[in-house]
Biopython code that builds the backbone (N, CA, C, O; Angstrom):
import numpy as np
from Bio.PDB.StructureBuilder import StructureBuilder

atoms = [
    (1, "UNK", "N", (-6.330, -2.497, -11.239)),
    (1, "UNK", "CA", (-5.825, -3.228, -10.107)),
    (1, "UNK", "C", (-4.819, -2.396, -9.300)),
    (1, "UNK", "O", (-4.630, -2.648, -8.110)),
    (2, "UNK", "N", (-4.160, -1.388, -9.944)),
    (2, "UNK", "CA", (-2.529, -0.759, -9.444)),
    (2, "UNK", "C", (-3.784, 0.361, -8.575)),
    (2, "UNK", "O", (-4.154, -0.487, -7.763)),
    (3, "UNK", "N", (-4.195, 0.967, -8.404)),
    (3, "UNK", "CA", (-4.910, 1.815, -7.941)),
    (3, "UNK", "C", (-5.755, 1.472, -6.394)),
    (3, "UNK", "O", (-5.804, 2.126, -5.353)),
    (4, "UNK", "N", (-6.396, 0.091, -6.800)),
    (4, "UNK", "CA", (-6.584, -0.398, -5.489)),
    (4, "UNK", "C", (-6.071, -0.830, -4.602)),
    (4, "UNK", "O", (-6.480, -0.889, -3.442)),
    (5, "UNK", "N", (-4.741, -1.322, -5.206)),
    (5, "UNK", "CA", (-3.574, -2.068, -4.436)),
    (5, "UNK", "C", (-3.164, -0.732, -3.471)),
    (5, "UNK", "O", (-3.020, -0.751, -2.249)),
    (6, "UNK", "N", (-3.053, 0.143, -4.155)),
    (6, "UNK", "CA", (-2.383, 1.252, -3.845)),
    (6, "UNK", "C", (-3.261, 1.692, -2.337)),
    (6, "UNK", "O", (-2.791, 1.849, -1.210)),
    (7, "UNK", "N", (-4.803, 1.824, -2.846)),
    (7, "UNK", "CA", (-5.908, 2.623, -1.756)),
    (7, "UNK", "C", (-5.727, 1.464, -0.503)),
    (7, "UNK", "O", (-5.653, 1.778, 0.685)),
    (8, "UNK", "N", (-5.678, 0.202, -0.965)),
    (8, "UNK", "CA", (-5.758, -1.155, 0.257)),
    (8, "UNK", "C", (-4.459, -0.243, 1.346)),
    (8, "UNK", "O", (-4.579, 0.405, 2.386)),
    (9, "UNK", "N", (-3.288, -0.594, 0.500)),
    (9, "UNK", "CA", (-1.917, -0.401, 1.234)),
    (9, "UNK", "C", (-2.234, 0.527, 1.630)),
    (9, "UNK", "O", (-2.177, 0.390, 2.852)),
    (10, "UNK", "N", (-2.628, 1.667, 1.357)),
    (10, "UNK", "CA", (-2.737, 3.106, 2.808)),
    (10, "UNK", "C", (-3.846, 2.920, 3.696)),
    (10, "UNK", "O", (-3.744, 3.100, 4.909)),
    (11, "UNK", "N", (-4.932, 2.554, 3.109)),
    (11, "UNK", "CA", (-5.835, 2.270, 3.864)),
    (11, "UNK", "C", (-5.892, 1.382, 4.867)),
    (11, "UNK", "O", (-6.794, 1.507, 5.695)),
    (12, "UNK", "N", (-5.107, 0.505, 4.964)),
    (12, "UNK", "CA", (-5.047, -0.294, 5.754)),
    (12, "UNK", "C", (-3.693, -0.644, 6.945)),
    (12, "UNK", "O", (-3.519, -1.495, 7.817)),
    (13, "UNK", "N", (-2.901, 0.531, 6.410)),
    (13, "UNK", "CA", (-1.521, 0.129, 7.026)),
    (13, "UNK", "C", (-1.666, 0.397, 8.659)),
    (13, "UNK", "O", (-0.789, 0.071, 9.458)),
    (14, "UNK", "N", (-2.793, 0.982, 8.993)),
    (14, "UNK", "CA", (-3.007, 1.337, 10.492)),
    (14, "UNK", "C", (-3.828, 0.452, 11.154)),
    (14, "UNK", "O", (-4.924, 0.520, 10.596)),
    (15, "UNK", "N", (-3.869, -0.515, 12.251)),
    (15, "UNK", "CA", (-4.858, -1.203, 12.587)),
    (15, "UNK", "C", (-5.372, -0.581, 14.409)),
    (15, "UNK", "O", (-4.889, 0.467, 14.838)),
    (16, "UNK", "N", (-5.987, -1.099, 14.933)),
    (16, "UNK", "CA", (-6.416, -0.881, 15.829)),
    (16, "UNK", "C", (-7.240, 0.447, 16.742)),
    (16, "UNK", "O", (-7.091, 1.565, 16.250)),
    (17, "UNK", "N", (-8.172, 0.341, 18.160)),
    (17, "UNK", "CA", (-9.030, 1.027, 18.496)),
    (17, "UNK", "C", (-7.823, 2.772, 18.622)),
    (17, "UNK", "O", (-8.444, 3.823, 18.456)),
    (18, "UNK", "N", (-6.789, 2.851, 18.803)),
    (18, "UNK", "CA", (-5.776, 3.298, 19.240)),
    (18, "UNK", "C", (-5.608, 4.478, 18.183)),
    (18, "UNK", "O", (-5.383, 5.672, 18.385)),
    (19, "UNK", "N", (-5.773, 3.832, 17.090)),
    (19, "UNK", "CA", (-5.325, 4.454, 15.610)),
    (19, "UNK", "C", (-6.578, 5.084, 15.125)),
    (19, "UNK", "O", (-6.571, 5.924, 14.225)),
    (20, "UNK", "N", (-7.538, 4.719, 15.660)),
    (20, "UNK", "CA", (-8.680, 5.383, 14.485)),
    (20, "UNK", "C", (-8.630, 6.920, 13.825)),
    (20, "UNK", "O", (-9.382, 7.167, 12.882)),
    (21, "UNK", "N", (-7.958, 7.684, 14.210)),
    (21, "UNK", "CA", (-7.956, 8.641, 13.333)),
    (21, "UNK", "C", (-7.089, 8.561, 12.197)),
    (21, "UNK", "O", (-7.119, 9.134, 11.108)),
    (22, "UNK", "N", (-6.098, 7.494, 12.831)),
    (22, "UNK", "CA", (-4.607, 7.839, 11.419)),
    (22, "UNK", "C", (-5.589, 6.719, 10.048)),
    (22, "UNK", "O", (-5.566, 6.888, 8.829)),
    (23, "UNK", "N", (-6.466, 5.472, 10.955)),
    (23, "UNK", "CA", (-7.211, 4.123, 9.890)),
    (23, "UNK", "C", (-8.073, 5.560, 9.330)),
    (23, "UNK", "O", (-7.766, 5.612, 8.139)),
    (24, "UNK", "N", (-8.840, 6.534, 9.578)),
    (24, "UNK", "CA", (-9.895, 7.508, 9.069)),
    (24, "UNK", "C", (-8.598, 8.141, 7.615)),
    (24, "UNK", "O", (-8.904, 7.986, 6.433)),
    (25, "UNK", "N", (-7.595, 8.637, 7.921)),
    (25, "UNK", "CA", (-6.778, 9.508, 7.527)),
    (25, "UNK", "C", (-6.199, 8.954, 6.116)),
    (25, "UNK", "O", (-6.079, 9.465, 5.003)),
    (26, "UNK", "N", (-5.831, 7.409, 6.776)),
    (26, "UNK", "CA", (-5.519, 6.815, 5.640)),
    (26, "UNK", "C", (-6.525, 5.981, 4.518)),
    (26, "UNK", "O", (-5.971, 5.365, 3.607)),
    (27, "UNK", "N", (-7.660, 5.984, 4.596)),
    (27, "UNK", "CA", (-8.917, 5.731, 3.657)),
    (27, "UNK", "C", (-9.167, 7.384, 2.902)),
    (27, "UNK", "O", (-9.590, 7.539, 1.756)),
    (28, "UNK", "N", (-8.868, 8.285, 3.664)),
    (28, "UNK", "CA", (-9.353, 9.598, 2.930)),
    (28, "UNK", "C", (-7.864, 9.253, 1.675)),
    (28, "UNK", "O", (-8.121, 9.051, 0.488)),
    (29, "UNK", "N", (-6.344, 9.243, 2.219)),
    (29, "UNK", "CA", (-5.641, 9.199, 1.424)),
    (29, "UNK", "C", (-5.624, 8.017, 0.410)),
    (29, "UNK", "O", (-5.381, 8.045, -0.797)),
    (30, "UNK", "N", (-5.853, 7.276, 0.983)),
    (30, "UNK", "CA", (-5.982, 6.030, 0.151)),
    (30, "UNK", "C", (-7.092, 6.554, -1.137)),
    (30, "UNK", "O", (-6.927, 6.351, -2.340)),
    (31, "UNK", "N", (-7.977, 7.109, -0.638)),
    (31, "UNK", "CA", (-8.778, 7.167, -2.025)),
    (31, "UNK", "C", (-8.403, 8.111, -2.921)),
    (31, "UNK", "O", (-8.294, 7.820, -4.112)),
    (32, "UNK", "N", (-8.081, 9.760, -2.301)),
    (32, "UNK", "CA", (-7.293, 10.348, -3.236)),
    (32, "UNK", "C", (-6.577, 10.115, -4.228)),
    (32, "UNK", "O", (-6.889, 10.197, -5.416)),
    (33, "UNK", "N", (-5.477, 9.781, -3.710)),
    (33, "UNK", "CA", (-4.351, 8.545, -4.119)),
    (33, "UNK", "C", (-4.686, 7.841, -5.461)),
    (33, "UNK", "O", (-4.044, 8.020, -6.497)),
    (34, "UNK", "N", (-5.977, 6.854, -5.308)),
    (34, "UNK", "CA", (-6.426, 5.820, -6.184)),
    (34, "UNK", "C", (-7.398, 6.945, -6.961)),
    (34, "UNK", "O", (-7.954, 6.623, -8.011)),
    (35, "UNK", "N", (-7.511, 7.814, -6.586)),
    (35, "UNK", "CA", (-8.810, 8.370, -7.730)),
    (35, "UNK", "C", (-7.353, 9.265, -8.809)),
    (35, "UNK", "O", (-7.465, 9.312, -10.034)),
    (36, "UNK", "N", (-6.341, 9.767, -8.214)),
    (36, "UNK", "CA", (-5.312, 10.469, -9.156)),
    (36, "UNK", "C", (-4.539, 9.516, -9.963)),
    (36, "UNK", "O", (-4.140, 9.766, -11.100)),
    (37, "UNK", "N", (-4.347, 8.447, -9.352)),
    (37, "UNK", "CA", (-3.394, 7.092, -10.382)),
    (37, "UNK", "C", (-4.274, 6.570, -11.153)),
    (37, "UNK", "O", (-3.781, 5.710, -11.883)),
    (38, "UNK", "N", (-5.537, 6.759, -11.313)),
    (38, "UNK", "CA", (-7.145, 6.235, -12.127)),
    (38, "UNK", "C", (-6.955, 6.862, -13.510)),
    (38, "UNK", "O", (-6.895, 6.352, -14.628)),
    (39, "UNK", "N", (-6.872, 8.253, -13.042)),
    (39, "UNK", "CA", (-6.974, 9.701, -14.040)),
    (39, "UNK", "C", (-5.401, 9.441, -14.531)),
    (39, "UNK", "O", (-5.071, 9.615, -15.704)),
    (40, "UNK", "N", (-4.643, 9.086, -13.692)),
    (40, "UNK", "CA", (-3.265, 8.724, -14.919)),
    (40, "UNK", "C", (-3.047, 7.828, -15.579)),
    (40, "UNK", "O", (-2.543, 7.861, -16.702)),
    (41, "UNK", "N", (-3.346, 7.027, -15.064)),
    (41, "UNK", "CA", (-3.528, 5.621, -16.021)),
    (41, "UNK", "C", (-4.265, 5.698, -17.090)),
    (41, "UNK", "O", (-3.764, 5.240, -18.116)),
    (42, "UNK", "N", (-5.544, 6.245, -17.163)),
    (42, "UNK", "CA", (-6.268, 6.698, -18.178)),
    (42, "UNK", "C", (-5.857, 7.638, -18.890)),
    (42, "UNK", "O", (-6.167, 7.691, -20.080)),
    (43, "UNK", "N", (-5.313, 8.287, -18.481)),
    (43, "UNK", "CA", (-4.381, 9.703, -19.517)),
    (43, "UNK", "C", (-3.233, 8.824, -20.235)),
    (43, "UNK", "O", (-2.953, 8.790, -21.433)),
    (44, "UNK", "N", (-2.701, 8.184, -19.249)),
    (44, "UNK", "CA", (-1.513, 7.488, -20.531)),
    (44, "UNK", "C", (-1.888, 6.604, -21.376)),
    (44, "UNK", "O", (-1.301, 6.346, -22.427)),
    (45, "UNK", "N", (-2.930, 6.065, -20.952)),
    (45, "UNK", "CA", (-3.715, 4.836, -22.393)),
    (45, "UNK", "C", (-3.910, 5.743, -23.462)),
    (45, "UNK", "O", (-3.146, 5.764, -24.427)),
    (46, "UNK", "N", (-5.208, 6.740, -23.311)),
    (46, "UNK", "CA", (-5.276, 7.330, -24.059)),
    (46, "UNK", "C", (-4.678, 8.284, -25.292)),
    (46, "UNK", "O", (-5.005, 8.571, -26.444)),
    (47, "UNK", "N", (-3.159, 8.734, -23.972)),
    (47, "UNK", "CA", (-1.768, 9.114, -24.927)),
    (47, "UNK", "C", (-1.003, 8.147, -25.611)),
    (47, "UNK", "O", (-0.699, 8.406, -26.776)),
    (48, "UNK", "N", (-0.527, 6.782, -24.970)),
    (48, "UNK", "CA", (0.141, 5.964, -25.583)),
    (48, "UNK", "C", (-0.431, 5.322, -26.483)),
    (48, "UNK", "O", (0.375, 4.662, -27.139)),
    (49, "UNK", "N", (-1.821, 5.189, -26.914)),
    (49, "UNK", "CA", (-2.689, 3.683, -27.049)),
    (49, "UNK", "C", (-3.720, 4.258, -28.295)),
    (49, "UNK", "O", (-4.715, 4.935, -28.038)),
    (50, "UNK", "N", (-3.416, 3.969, -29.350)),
    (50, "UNK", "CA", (-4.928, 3.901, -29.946)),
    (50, "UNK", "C", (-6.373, 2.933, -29.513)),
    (50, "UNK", "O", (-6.910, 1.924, -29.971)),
    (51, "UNK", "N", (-6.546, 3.562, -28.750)),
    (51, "UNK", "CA", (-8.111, 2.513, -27.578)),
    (51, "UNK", "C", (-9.245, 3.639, -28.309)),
    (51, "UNK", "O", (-8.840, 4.706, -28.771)),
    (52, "UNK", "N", (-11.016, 3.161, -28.347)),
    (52, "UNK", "CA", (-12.029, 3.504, -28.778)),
    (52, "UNK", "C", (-12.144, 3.837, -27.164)),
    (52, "UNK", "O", (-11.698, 3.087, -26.295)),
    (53, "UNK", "N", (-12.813, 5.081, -26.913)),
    (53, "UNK", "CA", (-12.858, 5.900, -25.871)),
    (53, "UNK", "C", (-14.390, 5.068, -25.219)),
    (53, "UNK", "O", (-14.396, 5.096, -23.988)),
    (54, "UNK", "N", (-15.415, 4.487, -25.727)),
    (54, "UNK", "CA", (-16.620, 4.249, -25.145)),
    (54, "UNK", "C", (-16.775, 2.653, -25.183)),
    (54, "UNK", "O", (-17.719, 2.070, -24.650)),
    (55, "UNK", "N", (-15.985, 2.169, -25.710)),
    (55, "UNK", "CA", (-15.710, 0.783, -24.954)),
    (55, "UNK", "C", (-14.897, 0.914, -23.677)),
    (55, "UNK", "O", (-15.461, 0.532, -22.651)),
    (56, "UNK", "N", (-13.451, 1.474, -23.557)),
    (56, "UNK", "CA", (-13.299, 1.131, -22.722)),
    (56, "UNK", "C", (-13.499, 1.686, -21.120)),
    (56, "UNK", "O", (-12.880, 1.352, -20.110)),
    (57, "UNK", "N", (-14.751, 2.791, -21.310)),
    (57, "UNK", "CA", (-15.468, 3.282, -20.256)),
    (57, "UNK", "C", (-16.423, 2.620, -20.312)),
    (57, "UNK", "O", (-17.234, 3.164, -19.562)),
    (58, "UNK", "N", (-16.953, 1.570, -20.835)),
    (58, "UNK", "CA", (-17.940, 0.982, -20.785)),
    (58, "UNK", "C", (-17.434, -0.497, -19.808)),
    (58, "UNK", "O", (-18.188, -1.086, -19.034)),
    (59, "UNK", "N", (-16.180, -0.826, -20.052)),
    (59, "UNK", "CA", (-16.429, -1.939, -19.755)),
    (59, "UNK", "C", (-15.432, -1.961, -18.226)),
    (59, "UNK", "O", (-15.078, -2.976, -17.625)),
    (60, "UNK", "N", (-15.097, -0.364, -17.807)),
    (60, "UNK", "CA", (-14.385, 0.439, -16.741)),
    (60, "UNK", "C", (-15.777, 0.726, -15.575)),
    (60, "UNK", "O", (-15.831, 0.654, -14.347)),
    (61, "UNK", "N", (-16.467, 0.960, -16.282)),
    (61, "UNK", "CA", (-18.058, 1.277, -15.390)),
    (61, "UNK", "C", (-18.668, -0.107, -15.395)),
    (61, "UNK", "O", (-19.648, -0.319, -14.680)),
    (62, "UNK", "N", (-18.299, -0.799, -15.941)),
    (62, "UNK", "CA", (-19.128, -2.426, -15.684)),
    (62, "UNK", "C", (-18.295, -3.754, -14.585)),
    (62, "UNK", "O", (-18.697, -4.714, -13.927)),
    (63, "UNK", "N", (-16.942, -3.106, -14.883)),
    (63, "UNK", "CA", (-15.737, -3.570, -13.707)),
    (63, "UNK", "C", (-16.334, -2.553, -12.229)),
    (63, "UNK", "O", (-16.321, -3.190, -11.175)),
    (64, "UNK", "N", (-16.617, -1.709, -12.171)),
    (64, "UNK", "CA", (-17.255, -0.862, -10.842)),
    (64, "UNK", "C", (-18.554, -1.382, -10.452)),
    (64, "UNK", "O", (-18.847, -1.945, -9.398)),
    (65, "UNK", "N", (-19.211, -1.142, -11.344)),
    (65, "UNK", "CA", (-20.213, -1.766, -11.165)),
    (65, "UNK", "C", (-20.420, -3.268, -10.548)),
    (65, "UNK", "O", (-20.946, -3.548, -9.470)),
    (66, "UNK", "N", (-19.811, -4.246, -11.615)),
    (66, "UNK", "CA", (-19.637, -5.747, -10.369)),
    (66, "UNK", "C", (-18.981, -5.525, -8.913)),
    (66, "UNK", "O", (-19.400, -5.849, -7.802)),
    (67, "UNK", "N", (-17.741, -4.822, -9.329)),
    (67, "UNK", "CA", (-17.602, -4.378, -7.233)),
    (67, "UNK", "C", (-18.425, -4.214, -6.690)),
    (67, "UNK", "O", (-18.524, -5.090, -5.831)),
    (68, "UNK", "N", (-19.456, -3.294, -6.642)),
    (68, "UNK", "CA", (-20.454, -2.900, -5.517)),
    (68, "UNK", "C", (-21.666, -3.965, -5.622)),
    (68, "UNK", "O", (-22.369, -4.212, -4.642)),
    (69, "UNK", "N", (-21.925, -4.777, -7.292)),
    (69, "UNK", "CA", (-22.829, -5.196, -6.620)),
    (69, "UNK", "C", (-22.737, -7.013, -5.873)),
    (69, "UNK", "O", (-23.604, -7.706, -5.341)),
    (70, "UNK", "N", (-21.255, -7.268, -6.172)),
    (70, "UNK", "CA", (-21.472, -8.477, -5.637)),
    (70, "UNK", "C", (-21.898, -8.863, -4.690)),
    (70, "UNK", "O", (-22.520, -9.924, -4.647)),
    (71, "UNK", "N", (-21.611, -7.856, -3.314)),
    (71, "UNK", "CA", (-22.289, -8.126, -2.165)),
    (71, "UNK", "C", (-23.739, -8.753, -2.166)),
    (71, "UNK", "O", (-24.285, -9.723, -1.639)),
    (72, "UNK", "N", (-24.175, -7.487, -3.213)),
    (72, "UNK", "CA", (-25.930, -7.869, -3.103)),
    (72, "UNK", "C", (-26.456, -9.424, -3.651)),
    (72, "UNK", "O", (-27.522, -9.981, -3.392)),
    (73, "UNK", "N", (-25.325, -9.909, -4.495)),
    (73, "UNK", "CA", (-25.795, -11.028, -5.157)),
    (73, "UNK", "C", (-25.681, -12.334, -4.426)),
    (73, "UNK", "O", (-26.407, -13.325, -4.515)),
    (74, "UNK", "N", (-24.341, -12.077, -3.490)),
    (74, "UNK", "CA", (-23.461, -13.301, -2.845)),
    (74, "UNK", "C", (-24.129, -13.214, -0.751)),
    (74, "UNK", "O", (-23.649, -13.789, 0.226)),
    (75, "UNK", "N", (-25.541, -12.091, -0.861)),
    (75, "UNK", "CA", (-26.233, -11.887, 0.386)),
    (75, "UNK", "C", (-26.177, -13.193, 0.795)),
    (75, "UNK", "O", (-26.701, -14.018, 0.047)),
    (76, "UNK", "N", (-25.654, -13.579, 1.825)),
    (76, "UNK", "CA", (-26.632, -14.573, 3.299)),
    (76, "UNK", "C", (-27.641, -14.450, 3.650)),
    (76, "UNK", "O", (-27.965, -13.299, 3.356)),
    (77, "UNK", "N", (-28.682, -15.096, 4.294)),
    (77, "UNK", "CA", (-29.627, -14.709, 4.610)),
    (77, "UNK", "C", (-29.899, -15.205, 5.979)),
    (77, "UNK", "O", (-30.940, -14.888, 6.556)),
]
sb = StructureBuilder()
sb.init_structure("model")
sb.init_model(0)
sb.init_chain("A")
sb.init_seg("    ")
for serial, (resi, resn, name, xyz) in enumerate(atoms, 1):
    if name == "N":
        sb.init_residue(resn, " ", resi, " ")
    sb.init_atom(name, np.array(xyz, "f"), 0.0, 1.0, " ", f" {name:<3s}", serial, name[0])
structure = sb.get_structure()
């Protein structure tokens, strides 16, 4: 959740036709951002935490996975 919060807040802090390069600028940072606090968060579980390494990429790729596909499920027609 801390990761997306993070990509939303940059990504979005720019609105309008006016801004489009800084709204472009801040989705590139925004994702950076969320892909390096991903890889830390996961480094400190793994350091702090006795966790089984393929559950909880399993159920990290199945949380991604429902993101992208809800669209397809929740289609209008």
């Amino acid at each position: 959740m801390l990761p997306n919060f993070v990509f939303a807040t940059l990504a979005f802090s720019h609105m309008g036709a006016s801004a489009a390069g800084k709204v472009l600028k801040g989705f590139y940072w925004g994702e950076a951002v969320k892909l390096l606090l991903t890889i830390a968060l996961f480094s400190l579980v793994f350091i702090n935490l006795e966790v089984a390494f393929l559950p909880l990429f399993i159920c990290y790729v199945l949380a991604l996975i429902v993101h992208w596909a809800a669209p397809l499920y929740f289609k209008q027609s």
